[in-house]
C-alpha positions as a Markdown table, in Angstrom:
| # | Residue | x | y | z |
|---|---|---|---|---|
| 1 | Unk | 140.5 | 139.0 | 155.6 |
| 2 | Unk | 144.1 | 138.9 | 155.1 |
| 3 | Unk | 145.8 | 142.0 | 154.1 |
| 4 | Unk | 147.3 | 140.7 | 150.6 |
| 5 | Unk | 143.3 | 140.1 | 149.8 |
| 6 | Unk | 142.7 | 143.8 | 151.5 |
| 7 | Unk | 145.1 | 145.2 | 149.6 |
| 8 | Unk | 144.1 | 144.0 | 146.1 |
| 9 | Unk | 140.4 | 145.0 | 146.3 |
| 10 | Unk | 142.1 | 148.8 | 147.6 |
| 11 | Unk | 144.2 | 147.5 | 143.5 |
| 12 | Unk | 141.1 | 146.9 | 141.8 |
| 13 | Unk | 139.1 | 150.3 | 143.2 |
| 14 | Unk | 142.0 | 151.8 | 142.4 |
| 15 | Unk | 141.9 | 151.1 | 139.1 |
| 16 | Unk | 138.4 | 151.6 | 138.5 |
| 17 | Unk | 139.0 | 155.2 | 139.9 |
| 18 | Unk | 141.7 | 156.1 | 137.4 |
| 19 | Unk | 139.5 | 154.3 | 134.7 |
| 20 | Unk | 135.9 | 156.9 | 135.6 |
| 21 | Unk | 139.1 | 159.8 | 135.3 |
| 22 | Unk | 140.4 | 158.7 | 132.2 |
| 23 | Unk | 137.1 | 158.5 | 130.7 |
| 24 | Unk | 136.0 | 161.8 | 131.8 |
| 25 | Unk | 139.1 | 163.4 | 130.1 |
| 26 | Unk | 138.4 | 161.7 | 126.8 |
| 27 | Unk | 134.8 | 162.9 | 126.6 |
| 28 | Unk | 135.9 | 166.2 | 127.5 |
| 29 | Unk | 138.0 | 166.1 | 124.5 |
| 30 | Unk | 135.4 | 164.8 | 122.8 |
| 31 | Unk | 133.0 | 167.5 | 123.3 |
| 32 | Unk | 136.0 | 169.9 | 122.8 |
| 33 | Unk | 136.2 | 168.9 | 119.6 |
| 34 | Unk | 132.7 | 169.5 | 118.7 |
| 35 | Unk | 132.2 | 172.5 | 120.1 |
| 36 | Unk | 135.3 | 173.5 | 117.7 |
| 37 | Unk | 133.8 | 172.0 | 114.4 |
| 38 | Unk | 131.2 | 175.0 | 114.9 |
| 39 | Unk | 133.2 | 177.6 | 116.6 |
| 40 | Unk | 136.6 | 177.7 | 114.1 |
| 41 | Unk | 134.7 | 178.3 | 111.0 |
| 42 | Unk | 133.0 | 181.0 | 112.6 |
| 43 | Unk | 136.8 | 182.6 | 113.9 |
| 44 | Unk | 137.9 | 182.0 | 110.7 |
| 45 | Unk | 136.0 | 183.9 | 108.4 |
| 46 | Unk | 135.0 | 186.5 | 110.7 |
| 47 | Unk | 135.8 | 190.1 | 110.1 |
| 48 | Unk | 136.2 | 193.8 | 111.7 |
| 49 | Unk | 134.4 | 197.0 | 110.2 |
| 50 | Unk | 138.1 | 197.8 | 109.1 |
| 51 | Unk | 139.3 | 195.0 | 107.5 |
| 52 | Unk | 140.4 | 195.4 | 104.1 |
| 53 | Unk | 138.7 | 193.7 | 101.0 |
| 54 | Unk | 141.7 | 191.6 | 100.6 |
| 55 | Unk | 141.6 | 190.1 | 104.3 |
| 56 | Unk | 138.3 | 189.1 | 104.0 |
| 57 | Unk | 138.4 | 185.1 | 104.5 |
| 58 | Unk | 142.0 | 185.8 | 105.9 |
| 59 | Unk | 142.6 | 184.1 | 109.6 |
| 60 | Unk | 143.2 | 186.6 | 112.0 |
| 61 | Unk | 145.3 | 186.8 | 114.7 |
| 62 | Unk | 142.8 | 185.7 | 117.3 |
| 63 | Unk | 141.4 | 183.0 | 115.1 |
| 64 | Unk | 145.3 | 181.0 | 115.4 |
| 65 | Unk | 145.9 | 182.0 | 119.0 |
| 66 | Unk | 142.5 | 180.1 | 120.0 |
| 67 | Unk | 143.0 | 177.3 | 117.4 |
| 68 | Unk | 146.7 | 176.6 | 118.9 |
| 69 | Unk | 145.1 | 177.1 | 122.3 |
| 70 | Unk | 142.7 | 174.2 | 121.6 |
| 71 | Unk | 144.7 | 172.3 | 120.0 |
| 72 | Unk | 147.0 | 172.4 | 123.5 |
| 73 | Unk | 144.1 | 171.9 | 125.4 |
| 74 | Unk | 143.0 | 168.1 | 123.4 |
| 75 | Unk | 146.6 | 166.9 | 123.3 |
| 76 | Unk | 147.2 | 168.0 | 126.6 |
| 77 | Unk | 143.2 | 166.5 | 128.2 |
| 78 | Unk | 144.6 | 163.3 | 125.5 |
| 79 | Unk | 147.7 | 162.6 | 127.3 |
| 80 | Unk | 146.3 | 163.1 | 131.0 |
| 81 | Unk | 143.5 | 160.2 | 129.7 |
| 82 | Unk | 146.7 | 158.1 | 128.5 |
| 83 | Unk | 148.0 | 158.4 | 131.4 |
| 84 | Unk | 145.1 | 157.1 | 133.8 |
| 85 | Unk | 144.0 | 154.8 | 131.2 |
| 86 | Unk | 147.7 | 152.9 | 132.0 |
| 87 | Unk | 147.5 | 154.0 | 135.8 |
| 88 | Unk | 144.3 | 152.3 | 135.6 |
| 89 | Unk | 145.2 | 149.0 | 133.4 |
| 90 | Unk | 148.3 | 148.4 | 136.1 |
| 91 | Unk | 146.4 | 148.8 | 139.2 |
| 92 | Unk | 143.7 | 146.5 | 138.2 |
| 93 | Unk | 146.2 | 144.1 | 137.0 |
| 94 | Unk | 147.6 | 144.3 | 140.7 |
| 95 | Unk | 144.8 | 143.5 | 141.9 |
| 96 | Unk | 143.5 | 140.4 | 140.4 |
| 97 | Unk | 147.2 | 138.9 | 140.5 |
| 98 | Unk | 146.8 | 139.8 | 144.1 |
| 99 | Unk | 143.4 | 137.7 | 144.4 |
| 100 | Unk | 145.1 | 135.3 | 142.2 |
| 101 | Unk | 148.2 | 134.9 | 144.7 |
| 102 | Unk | 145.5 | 133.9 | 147.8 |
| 103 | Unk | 143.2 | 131.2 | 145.7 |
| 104 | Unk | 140.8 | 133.7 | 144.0 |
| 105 | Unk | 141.9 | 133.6 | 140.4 |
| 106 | Unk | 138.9 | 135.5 | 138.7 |
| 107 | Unk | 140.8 | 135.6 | 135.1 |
| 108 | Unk | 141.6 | 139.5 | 135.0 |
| 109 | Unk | 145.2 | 139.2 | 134.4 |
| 110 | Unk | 144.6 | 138.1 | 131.3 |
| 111 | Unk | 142.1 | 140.6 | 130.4 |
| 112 | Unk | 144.7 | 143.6 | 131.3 |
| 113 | Unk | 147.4 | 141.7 | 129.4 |
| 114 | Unk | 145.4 | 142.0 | 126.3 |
| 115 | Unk | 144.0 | 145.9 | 126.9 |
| 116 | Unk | 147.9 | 147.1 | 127.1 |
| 117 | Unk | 148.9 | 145.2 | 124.0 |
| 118 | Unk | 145.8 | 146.8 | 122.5 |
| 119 | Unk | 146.7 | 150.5 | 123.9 |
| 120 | Unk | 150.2 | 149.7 | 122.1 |
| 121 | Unk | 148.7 | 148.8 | 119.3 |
| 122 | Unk | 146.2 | 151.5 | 118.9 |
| 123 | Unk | 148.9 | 153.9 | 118.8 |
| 124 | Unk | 149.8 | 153.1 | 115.5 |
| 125 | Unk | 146.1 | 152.4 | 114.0 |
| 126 | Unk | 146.0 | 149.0 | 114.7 |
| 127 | Unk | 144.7 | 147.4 | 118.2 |
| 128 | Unk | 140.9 | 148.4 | 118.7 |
| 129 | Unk | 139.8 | 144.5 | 118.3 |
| 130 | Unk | 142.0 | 143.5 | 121.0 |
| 131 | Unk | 141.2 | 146.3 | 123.0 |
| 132 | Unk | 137.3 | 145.3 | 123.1 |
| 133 | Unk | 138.5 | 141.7 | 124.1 |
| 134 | Unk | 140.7 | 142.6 | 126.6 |
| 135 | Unk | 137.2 | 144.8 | 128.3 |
| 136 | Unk | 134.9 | 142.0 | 127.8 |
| 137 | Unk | 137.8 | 140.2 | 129.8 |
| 138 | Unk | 137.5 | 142.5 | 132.6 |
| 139 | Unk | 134.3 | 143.1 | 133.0 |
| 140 | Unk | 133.7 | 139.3 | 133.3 |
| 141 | Unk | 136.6 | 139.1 | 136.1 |
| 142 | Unk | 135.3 | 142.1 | 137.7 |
| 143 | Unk | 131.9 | 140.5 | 138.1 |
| 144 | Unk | 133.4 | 137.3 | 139.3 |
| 145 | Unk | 134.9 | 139.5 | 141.7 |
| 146 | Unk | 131.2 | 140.7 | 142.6 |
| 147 | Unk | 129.9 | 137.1 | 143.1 |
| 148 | Unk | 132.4 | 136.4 | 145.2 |
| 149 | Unk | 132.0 | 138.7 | 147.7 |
| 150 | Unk | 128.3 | 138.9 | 147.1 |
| 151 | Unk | 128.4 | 142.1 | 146.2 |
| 152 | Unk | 125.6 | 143.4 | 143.3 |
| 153 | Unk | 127.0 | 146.7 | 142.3 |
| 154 | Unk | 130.6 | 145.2 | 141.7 |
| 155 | Unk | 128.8 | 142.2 | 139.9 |
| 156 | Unk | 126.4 | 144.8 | 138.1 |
| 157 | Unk | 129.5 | 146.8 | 137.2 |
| 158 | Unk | 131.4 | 144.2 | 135.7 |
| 159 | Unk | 128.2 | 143.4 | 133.1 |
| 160 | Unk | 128.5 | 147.0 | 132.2 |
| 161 | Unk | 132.2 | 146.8 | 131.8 |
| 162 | Unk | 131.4 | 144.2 | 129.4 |
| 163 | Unk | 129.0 | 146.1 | 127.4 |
| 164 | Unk | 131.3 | 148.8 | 127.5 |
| 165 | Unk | 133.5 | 147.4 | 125.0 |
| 166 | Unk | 130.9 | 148.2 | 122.4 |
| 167 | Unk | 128.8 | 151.1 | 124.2 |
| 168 | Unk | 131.8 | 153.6 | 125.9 |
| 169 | Unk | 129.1 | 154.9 | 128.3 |
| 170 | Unk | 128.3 | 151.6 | 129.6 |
| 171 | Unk | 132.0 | 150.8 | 130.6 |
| 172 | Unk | 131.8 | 154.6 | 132.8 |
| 173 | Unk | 128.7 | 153.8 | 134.8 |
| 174 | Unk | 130.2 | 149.7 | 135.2 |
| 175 | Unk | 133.6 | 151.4 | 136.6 |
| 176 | Unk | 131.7 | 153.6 | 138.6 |
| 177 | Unk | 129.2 | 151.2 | 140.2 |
| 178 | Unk | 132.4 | 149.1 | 140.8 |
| 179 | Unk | 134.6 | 151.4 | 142.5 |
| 180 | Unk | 131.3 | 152.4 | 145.0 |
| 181 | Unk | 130.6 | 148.4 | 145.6 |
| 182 | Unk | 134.3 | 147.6 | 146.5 |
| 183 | Unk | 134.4 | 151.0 | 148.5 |
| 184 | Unk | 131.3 | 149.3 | 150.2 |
| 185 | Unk | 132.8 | 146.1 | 151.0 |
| 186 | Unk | 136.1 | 147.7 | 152.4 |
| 187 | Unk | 134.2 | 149.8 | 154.6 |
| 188 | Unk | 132.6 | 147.1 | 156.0 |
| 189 | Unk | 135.5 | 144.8 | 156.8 |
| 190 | Unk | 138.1 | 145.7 | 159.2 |
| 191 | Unk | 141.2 | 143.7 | 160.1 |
| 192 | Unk | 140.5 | 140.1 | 159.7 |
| 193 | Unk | 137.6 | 140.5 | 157.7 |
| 194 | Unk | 135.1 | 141.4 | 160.2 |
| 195 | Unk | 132.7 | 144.2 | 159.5 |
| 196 | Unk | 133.7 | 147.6 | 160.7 |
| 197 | Unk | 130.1 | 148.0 | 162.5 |
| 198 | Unk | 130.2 | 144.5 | 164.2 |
| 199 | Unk | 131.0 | 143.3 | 167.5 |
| 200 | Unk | 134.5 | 142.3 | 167.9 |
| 201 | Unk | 135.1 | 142.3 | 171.9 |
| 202 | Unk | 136.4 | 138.9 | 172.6 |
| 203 | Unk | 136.9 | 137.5 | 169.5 |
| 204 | Unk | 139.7 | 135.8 | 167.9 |
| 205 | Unk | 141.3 | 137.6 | 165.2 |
| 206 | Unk | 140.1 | 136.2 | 162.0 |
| 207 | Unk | 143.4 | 135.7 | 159.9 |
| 208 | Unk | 145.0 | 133.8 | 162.7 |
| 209 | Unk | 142.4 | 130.8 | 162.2 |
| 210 | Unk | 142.7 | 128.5 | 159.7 |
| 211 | Unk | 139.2 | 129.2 | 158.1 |
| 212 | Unk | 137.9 | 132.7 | 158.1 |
| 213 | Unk | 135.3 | 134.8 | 156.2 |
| 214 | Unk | 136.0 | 136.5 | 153.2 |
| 215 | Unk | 133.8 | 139.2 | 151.7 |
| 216 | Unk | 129.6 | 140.3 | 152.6 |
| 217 | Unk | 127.6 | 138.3 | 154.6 |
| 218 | Unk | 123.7 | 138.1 | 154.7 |
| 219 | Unk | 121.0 | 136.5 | 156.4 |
| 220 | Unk | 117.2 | 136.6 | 155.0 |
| 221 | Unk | 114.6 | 136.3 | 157.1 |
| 222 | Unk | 111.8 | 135.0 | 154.8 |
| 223 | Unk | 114.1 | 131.9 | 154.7 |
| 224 | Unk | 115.9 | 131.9 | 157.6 |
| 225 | Unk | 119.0 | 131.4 | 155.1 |
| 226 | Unk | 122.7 | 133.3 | 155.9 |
| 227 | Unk | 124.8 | 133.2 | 153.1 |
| 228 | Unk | 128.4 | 133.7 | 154.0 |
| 229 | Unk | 132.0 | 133.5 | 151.9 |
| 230 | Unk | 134.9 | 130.9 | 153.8 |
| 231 | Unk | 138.1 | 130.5 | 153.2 |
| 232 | Unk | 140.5 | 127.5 | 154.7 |
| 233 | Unk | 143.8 | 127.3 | 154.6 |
| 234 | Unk | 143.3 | 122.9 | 155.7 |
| 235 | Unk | 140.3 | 120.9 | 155.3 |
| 236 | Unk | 137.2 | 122.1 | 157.5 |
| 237 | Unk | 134.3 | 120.1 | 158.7 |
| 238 | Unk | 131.3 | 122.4 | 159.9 |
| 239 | Unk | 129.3 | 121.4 | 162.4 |
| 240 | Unk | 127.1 | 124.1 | 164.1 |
| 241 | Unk | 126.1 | 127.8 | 164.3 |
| 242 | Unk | 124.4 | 129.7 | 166.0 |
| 243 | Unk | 123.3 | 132.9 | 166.2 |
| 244 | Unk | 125.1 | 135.2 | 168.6 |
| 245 | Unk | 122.9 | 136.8 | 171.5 |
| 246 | Unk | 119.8 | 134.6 | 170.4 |
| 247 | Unk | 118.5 | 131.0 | 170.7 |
| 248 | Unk | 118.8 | 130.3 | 166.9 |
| 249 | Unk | 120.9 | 127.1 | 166.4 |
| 250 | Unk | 121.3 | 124.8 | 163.6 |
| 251 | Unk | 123.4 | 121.8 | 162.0 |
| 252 | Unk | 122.0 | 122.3 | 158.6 |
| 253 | Unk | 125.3 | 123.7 | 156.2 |
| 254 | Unk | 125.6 | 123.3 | 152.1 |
| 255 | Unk | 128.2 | 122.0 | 151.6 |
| 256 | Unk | 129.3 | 121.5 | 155.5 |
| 257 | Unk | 133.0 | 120.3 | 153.9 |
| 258 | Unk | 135.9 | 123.0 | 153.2 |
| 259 | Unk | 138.2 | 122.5 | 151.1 |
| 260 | Unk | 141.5 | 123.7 | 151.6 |
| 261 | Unk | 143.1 | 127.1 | 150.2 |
| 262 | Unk | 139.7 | 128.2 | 148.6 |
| 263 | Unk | 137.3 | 130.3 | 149.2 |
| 264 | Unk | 133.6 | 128.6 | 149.4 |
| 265 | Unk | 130.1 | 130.0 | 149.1 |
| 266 | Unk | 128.4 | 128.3 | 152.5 |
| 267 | Unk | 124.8 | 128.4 | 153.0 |
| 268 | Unk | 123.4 | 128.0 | 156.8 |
| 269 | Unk | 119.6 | 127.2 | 157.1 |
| 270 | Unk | 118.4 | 128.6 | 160.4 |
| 271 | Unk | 114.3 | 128.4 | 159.1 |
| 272 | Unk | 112.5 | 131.4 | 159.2 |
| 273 | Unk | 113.8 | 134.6 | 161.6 |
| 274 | Unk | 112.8 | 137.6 | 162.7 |
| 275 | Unk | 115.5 | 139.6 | 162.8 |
| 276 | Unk | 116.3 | 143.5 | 162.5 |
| 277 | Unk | 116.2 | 144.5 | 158.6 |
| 278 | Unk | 119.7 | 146.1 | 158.3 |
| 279 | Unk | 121.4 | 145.0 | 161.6 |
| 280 | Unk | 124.7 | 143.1 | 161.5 |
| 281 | Unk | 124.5 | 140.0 | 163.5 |
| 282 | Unk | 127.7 | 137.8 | 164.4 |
| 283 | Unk | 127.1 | 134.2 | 164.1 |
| 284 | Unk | 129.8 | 131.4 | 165.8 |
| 285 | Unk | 130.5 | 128.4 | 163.7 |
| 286 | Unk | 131.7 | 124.9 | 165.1 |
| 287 | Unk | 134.4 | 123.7 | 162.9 |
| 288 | Unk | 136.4 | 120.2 | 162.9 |
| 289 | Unk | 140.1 | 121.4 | 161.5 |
| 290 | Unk | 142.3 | 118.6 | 161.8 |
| 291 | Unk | 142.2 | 116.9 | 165.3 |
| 292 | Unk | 141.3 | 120.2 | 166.7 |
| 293 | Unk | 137.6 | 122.0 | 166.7 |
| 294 | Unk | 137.1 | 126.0 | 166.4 |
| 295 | Unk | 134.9 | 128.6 | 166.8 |
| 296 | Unk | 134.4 | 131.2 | 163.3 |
| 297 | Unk | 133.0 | 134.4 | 164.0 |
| 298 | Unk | 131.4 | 135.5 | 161.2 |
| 299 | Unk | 129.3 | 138.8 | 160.3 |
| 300 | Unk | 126.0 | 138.8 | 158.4 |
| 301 | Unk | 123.4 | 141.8 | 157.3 |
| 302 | Unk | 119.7 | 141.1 | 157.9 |
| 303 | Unk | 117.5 | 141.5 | 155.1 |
């Protein structure tokens, strides 16, 4: 994995992490606001055992000092949700331009384009159609983002993200299940793309071939199927792989062609395995790049 592709997931959890904080300042405002439509009547027309017929009904003292000091307390929880809200818009908009810039243009910049016109607009009373566009936008990218790598809670949390351009609470658990998916799949790639946990004595450093892998690999055992995510900077031909420390070989690849500065979904049919449920397993595939033919080291999770 290269580290422009590193650094715009790190964008896009980023963003999702100053989206959950901007959401839980609103909602504490919100409930702020509640709470008060009870408690101010009840400060208001309260009264001591001394007070005079005449201040009867009469704000006292204590009543404004806790009305002003609520009233600092919203604008002040308003303006720190503002402020992530736009934290959040920019570093999500980083991060899809920074997928964009390496081939993987999942259609977020748009979405973010359209939420900050929105925001603007909203200001003055105007914007809140936009707003739920620019969301559904998002979401959608965010779960491209999630398919790409193969990952279900970022693809999960980009449905929700959708949904949560009508249902608020939707959009919190979608950024939420994002942020822990792409925490997930930065965890388990280390330079180059290669899982943290994986072997990597004696092996090429991914990002100095000319195809590499890119995102969460898995292998199922009921089919013998390893699903992986390549990305070639030339034309690739793939011609074997086999599994690392085992006798599983095949030839069988869909498709078996890269193309060339994009990232493609391979399939590798190994028939049925019995490997360990939850182990990482490195598998070496043959490649024909040019004149020249290569070995991928590529890491998959057993299931």
């Amino acid at each position: 994995m290269s580290s422009l592709e590193v650094q715009a997931l790190q964008d896009l959890r980023k963003g999702s992490l100053y989206e959950i904080i901007a959401t839980i300042s609103s909602s504490i405002v919100a409930i702020f606001i509640v709470a008060s439509l009870f408690v101010t009547p009840y400060l208001f027309n309260s009264t001591s055992p001394y007070s005079s017929s005449e201040s009867i009904g009469s704000p006292s003292p204590f009543s404004l000092l806790a009305s002003i000091g609520s009233l600092t307390g919203v604008i002040v929880l308003e303006i720190i949700a503002l402020v992530f809200t736009i934290l959040s818009v920019l570093k999500l908009r980083s991060g899809f331009r920074g997928l964009e810039a390496i081939g993987k243009d999942v259609g977020g910049v748009t979405g973010t384009t359209l939420l900050i016109i929105g925001i603007i607009l909203a200001i003055v009373g105007i914007g809140v159609f936009i707003i739920i566009i620019g969301l559904i936008l998002i979401g959608l990218a965010i779960r491209r983002v999630g398919q790409i790598y193969n990952v279900s809670n970022i693809r999960n949390g980009g449905i929700l993200i959708a949904i949560g351009s009508i249902i608020p609470f939707a959009g919190f658990i979608g950024f939420i299940l994002t942020y822990m998916g792409l925490g997930k799949l930065l965890d388990m790639m280390g330079g180059g793309g290669q899982p943290t946990s994986g072997p990597s004595q004696g092996a090429t450093p991914t990002q100095q071939l000319p195809v590499y892998q890119s995102g969460q690999g898995y292998i199922y055992n009921n089919n013998g199927m390893a699903v992986v995510q390549l990305y070639s900077t030339q034309p690739a031909q793939l011609l074997s792989a086999r599994i690392d420390g085992t006798t599983h070989e095949t030839t069988s690849f869909n498709p078996n062609y890269l193309q060339s500065n994009i990232t493609t979904q391979v399939t590798i049919n190994f028939g049925p395995l019995m490997l360990t449920a939850g182990q990482t397993y490195k598998i070496i595939i043959t490649a024909l790049v040019g004149n020249q033919t290569i070995e991928i080291p590529v890491y998959v999770t057993a299931t």
